[in-house]
MARFIDREN-738810 format. One record per residue (C-alpha): x, y, z; residue in one letter; chain. Coordinates in nm, 4 decimals, decimal comma, always signed. Layout:
// residues N
        X        Y        Z res chain
        X        Y        Z   A     A
...
This chain:
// residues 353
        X        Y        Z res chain
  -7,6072  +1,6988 -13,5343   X     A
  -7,3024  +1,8838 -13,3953   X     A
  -7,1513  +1,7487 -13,0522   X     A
  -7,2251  +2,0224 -12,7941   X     A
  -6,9147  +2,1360 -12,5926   X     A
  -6,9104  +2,3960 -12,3079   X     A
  -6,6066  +2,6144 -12,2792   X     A
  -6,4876  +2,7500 -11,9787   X     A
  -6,3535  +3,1169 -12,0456   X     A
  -6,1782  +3,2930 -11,8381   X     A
  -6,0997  +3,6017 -12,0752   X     A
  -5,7415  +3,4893 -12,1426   X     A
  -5,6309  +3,3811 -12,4654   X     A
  -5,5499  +3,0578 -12,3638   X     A
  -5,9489  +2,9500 -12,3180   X     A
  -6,0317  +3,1818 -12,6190   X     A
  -5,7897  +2,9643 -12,8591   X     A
  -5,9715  +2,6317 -12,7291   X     A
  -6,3126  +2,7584 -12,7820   X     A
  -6,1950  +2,8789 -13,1686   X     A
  -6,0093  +2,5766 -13,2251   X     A
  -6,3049  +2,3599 -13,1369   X     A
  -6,5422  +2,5821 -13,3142   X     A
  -6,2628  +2,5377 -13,6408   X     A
  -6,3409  +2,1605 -13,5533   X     A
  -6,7168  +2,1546 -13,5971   X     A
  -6,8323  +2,1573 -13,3046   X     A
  -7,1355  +2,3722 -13,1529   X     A
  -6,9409  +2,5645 -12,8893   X     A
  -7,0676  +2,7488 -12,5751   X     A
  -6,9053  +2,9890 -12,3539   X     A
  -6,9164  +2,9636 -12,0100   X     A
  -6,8077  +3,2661 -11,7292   X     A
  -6,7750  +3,1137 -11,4083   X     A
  -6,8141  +3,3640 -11,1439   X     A
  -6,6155  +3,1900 -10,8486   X     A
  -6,5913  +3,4831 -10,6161   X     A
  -6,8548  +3,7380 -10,4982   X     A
  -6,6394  +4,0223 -10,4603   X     A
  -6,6443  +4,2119 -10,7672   X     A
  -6,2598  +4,3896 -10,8201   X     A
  -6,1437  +4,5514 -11,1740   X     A
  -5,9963  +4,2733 -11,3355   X     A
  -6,2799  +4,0460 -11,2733   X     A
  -6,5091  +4,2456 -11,4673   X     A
  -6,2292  +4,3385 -11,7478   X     A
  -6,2201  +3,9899 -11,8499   X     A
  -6,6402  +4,0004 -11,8898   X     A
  -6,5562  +4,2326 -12,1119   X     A
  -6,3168  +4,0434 -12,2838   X     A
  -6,5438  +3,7293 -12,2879   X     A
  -6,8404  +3,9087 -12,4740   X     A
  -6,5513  +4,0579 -12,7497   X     A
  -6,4129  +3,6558 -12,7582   X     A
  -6,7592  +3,5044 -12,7799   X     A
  -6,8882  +3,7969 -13,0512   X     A
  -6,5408  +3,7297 -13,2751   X     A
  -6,5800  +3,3722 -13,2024   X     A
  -6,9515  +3,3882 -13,3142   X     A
  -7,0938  +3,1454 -12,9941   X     A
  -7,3561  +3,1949 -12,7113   X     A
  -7,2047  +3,2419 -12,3887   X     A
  -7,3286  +3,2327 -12,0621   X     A
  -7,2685  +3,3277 -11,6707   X     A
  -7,2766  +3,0784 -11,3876   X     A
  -7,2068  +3,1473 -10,9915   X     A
  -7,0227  +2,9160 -10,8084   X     A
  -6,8902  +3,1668 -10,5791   X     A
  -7,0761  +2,9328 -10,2588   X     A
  -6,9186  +2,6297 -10,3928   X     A
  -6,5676  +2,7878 -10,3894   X     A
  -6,6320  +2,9651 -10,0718   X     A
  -6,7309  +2,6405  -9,9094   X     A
  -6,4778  +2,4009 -10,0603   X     A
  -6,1375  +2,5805 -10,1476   X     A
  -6,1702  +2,9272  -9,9904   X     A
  -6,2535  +2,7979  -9,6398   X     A
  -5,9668  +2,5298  -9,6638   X     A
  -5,7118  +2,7734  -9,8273   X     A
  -5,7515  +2,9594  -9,4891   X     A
  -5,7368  +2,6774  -9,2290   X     A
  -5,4187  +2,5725  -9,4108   X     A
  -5,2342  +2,9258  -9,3743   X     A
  -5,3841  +2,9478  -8,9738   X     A
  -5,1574  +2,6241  -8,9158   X     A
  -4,8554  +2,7919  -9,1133   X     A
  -4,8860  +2,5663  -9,4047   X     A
  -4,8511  +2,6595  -9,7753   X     A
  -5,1619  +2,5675  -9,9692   X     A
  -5,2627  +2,5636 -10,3610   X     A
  -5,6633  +2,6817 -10,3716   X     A
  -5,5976  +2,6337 -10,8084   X     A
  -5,5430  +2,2348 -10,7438   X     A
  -5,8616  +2,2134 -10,5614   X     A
  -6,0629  +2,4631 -10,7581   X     A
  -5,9855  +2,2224 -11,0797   X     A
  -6,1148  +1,9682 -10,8371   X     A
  -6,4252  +2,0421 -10,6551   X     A
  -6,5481  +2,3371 -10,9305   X     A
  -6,3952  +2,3421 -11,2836   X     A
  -6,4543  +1,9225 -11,3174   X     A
  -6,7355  +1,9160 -11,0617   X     A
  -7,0445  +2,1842 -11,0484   X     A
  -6,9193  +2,3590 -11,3820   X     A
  -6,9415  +1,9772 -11,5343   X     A
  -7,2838  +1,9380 -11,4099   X     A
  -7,4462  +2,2587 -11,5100   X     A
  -7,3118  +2,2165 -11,8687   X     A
  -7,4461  +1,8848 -11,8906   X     A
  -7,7416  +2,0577 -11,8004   X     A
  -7,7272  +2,2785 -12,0796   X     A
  -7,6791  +1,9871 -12,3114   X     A
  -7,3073  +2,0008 -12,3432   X     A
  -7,1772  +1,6876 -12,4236   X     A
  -6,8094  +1,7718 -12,3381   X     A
  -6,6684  +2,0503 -12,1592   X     A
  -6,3077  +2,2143 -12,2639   X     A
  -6,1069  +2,4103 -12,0946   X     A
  -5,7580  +2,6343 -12,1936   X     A
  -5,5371  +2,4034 -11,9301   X     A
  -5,1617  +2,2943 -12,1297   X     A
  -5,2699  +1,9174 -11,9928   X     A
  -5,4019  +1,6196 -12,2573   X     A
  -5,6125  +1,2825 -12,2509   X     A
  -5,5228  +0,9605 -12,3439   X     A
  -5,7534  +0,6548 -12,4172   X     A
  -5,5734  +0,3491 -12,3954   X     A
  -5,6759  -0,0057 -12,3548   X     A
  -6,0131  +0,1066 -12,2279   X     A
  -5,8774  +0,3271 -12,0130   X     A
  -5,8770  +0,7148 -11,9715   X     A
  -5,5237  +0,8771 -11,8570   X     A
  -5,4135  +1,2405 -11,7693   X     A
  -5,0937  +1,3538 -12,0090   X     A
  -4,8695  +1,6152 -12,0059   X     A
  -4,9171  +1,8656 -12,2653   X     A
  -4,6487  +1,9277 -12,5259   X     A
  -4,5380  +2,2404 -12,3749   X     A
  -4,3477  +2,1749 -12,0716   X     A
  -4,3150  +2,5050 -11,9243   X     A
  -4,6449  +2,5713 -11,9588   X     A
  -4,7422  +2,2075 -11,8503   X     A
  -5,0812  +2,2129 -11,5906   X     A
  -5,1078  +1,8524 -11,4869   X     A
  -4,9495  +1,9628 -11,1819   X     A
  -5,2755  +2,2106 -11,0851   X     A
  -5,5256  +1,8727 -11,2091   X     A
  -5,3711  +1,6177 -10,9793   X     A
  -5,6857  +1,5550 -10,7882   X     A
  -5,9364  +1,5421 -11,0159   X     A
  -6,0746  +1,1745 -11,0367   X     A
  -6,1476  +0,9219 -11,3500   X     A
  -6,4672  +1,0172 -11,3483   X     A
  -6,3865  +1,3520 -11,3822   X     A
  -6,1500  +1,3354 -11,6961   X     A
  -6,4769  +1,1537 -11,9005   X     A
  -6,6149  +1,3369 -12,1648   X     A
  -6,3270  +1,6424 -12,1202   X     A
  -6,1845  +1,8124 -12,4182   X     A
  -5,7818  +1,9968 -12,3992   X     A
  -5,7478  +2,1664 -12,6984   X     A
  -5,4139  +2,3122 -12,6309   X     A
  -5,2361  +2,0232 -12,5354   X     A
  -5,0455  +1,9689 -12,8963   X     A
  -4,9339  +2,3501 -12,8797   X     A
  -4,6548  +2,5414 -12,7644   X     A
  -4,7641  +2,8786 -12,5919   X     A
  -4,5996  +3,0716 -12,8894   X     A
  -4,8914  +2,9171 -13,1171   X     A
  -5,1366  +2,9344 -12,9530   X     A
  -5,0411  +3,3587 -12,9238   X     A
  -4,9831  +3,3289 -13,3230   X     A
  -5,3570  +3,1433 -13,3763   X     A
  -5,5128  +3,4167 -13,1518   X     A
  -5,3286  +3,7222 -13,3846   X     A
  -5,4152  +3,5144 -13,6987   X     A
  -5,8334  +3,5508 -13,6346   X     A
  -5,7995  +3,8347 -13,4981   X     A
  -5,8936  +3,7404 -13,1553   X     A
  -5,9013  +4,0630 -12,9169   X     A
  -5,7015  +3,9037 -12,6254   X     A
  -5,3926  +3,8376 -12,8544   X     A
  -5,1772  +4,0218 -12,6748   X     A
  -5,3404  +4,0199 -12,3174   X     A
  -5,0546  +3,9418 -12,0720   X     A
  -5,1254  +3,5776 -11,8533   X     A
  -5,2699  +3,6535 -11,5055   X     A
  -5,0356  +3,5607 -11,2601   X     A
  -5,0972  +3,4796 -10,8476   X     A
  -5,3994  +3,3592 -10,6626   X     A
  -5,7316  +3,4616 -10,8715   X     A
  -5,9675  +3,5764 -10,5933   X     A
  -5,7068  +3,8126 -10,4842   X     A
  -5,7221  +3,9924 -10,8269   X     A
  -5,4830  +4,2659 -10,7996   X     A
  -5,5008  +4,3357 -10,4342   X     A
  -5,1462  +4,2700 -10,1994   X     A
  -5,1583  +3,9405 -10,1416   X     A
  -5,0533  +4,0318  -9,7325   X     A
  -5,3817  +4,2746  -9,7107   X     A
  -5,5824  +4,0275  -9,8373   X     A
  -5,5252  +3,7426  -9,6246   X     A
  -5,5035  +4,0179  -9,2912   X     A
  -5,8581  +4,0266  -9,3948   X     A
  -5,9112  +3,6738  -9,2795   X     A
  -5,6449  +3,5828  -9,0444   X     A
  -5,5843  +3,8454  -8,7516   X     A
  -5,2530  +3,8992  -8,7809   X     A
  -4,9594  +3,9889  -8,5101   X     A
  -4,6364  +4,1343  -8,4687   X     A
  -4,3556  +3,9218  -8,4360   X     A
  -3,9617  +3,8615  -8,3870   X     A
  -3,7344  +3,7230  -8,6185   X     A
  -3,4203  +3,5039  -8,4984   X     A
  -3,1455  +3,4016  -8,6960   X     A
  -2,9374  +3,0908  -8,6457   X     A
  -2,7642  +3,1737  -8,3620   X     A
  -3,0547  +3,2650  -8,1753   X     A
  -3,0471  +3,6480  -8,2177   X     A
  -3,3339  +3,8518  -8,3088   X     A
  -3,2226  +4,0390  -8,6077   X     A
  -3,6160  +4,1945  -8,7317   X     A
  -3,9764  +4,1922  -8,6628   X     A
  -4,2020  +4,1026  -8,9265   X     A
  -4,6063  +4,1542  -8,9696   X     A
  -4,7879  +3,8042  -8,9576   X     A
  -4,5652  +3,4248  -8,9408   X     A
  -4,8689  +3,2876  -9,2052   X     A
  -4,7016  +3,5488  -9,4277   X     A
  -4,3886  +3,3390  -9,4794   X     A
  -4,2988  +3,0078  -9,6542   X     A
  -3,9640  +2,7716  -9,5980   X     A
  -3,6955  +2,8870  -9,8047   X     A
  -3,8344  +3,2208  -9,9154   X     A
  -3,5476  +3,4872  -9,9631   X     A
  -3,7232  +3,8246 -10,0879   X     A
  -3,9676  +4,0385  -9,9208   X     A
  -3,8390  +3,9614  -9,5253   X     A
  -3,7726  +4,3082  -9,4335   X     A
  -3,4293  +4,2754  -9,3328   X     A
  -3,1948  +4,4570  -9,5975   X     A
  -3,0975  +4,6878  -9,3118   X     A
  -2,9455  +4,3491  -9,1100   X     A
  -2,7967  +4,2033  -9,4034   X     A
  -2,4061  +4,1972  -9,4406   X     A
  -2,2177  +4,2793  -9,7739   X     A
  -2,3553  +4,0401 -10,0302   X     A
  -2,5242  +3,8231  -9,7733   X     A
  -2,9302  +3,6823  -9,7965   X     A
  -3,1215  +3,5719  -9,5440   X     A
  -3,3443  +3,2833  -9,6215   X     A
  -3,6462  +3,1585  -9,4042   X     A
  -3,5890  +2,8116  -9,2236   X     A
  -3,8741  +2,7789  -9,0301   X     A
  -4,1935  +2,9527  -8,8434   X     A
  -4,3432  +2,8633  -8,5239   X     A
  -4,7077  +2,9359  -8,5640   X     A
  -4,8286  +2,9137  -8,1323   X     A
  -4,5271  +3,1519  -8,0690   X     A
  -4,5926  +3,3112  -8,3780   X     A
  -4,1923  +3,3402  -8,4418   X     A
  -4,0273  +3,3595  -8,7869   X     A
  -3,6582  +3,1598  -8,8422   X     A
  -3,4078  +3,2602  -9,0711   X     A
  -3,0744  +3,1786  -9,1361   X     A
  -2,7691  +3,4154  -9,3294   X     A
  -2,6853  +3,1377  -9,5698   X     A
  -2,8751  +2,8524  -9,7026   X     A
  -2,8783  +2,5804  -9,4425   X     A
  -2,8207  +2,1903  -9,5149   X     A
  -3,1666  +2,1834  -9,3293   X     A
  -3,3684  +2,3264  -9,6258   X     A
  -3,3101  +2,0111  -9,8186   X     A
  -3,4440  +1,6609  -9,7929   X     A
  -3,4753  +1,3262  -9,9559   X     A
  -3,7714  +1,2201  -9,7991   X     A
  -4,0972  +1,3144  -9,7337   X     A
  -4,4644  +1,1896  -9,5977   X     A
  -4,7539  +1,2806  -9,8820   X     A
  -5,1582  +1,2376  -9,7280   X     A
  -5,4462  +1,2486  -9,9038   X     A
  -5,2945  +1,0656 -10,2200   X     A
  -5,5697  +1,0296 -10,5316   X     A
  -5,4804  +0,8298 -10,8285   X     A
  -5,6011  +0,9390 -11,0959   X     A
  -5,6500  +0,5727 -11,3104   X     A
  -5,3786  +0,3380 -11,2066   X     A
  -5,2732  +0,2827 -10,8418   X     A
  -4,8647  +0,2743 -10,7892   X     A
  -4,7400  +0,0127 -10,5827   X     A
  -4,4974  +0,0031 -10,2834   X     A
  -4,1393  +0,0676 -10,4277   X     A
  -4,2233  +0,1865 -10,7718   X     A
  -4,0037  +0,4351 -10,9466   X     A
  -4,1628  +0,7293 -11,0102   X     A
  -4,0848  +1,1014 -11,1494   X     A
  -4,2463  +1,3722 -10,8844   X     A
  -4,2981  +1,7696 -10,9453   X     A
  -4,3200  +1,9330 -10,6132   X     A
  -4,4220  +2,2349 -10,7594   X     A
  -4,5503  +2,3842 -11,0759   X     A
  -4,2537  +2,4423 -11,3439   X     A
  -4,0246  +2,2208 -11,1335   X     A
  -3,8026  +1,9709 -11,3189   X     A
  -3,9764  +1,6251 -11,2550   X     A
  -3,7727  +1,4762 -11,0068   X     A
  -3,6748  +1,0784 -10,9403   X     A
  -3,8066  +0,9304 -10,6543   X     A
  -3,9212  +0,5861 -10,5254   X     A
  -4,3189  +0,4958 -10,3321   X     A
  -4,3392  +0,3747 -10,0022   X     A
  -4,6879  +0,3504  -9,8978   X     A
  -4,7109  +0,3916  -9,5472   X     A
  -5,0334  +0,3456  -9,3008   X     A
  -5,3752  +0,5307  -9,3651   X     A
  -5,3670  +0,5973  -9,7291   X     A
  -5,0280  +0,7936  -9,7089   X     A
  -4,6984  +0,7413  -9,8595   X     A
  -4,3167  +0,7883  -9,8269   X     A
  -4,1327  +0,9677 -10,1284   X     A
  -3,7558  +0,9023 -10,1423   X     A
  -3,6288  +1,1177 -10,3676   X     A
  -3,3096  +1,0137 -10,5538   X     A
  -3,1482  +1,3993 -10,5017   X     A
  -3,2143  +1,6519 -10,2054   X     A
  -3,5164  +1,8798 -10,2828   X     A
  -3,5134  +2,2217 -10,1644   X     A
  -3,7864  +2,3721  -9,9362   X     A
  -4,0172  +2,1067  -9,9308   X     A
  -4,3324  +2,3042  -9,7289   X     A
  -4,6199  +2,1103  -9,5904   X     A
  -4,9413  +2,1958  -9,7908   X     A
  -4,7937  +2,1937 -10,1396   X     A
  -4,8821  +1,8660 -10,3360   X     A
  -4,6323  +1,5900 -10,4621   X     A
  -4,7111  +1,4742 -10,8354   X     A
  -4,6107  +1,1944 -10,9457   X     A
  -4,5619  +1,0673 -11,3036   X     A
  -4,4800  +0,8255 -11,5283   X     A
  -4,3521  +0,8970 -11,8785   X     A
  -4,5755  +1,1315 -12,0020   X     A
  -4,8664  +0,9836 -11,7737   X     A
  -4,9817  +1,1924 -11,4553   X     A
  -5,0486  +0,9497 -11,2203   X     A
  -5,2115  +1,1881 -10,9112   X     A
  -5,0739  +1,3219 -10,6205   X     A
  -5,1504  +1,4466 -10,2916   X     A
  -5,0330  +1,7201  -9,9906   X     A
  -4,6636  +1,7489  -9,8316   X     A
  -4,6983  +1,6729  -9,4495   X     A
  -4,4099  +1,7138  -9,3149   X     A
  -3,9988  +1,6738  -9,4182   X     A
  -3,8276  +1,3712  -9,2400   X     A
């Protein structure tokens, strides 16, 4: 009999390509929608749409599942505690986490799915008995960074069919059968925002107040809408062209949340960069690293990996000492460490020291 799999589509080409190439490979492929947010907006139901003309080119079943509670409960709810205490969170890191390798995993189990696949750039390795998280081939399209926290257990029985492929491919497979999302641009941003401003959707949720601005020398040169709006070292969208000198930019070095006031400074201060930082929460993925091991670390998605060296520290935490300055380090973002082409887990920025 054919090995069940159960493919998570999302109505992107990137999830339509897996499901076709594991199809291609024999296996007896299902679709699955998962409906993570109750809110119905435009694009959500566009990519339905999409997913019934994938599934019908395709030729497989597909189905609808509602995990909307689940995300609401465990990344929606955290996602806005983080941005009440001015931090900078990633809700895609723990939707991968407690959804996409979690209930999804289940319920296709459920349906007899022996694997479950999913359009992620990220790979699997067995070796010596062991199960490891790669990086895919494609670096800029790389997604290890978004699956740091998923655990061992997790990764079992999970199926990357992209991770050989450069994006370009997998865009020339999807024109070669004829898929209908070919051409369908990537969606960008958070996804239960859809195509709302991100700043009206998050007013929604966090009552939001006017507020000064102060520069470096301590003079108020703006007012802007809501401090949680802001991020360290963000240079666009501050509202202050009017302030600005002849081919200056102002860049944001800091935010006081209790007296909800928003720092800037008219060139890029020393103070944005650091070469060391405290990371909580740290889950390894197979292989523990031990104090003073040399590691490579992406602070965010895209980032060049970065040198650094482990210092655990107290509580489950660690020290990163990076070998070069890194730039805007904001609390809330996660640290990913690597090594070689192994993922080795990660966890969230505290603070800069």
């Amino acid at each position: 009999m054919k090995k069940r799999v159960a493919v998570g589509l999302s109505g992107g080409v990137d999830s339509a390509v897996a499901a076709l190439l594991l199809k291609e490979q024999g296996y007896e492929v299902i679709g699955i929608f998962m409906k993570n947010w109750q809110e119905e907006d435009c694009s959500a139901q566009d990519d339905y749409e999409d997913i019934k003309k994938i599934c019908a080119r395709i030729d497989i079943p597909y189905y609808t599942v509602n995990f909307s509670a689940d995300y609401w409960d465990k990344v929606f709810l955290h996602f806005v505690e983080e941005y009440k205490k001015g931090r900078t969170p990633n809700p895609d890191v723990l939707c991968n986490k407690e959804i996409k390798f979690g209930p999804f995993k289940e319920w296709a189990q459920k349906l007899g799915a022996e694997y479950i696949a999913t359009g992620h750039y990220a790979g699997i390795l067995e070796e010596d008995n062991k199960t490891y998280l790669v990086r895919a081939k494609d670096e800029n399209k790389d997604q290890t960074y978004f699956l740091n926290q998923v655990s061992n257990s997790q990764l079992q029985n999970v199926l990357f069919p992209l991770c050989a492929l450069y994006k370009s491919e997998v865009r020339e497979l999807a024109k070669e059968r004829n898929l209908p999302v070919a051409e369908k641009k990537d969606s960008t941003g958070i996804c239960f925002i859809g195509e709302r401003k991100f700043r009206e959707f998050l007013a929604g949720y966090i009552p939001m107040k006017k507020g000064v601005i102060i520069d470096s020398e301590g003079k108020i040169v703006g007012e802007h809408n809501g401090v949680f709006y802001y991020t360290l070292g963000q240079r666009r969208g501050l509202g202050l062209g009017g302030s600005t000198p002849k081919g200056g930019r102002w860049f944001v070095t800091g935010k006081d949340v209790q007296k909800n006031i928003l720092y800037v400074s008219l060139t890029e201060p020393p103070s944005l960069y650091t070469k060391l930082c405290r990371v909580n929460g740290i889950n390894y993925i197979t292989d523990k690293v031990a104090n003073g091991a040399k590691v490579l670390v992406r602070i965010r998605h895209r980032q060049p990996l970065q040198q650094a060296q482990v210092e655990l520290a107290k509580a489950g935490s660690m020290l990163l000492h990076f070998e070069t300055p890194q730039r805007a380090l904001a609390p809330g973002q996660y640290a990913v460490m690597y090594k070689d082409r192994i993922c080795l887990g990660g966890g969230v920025i505290e603070d800069r020291i």
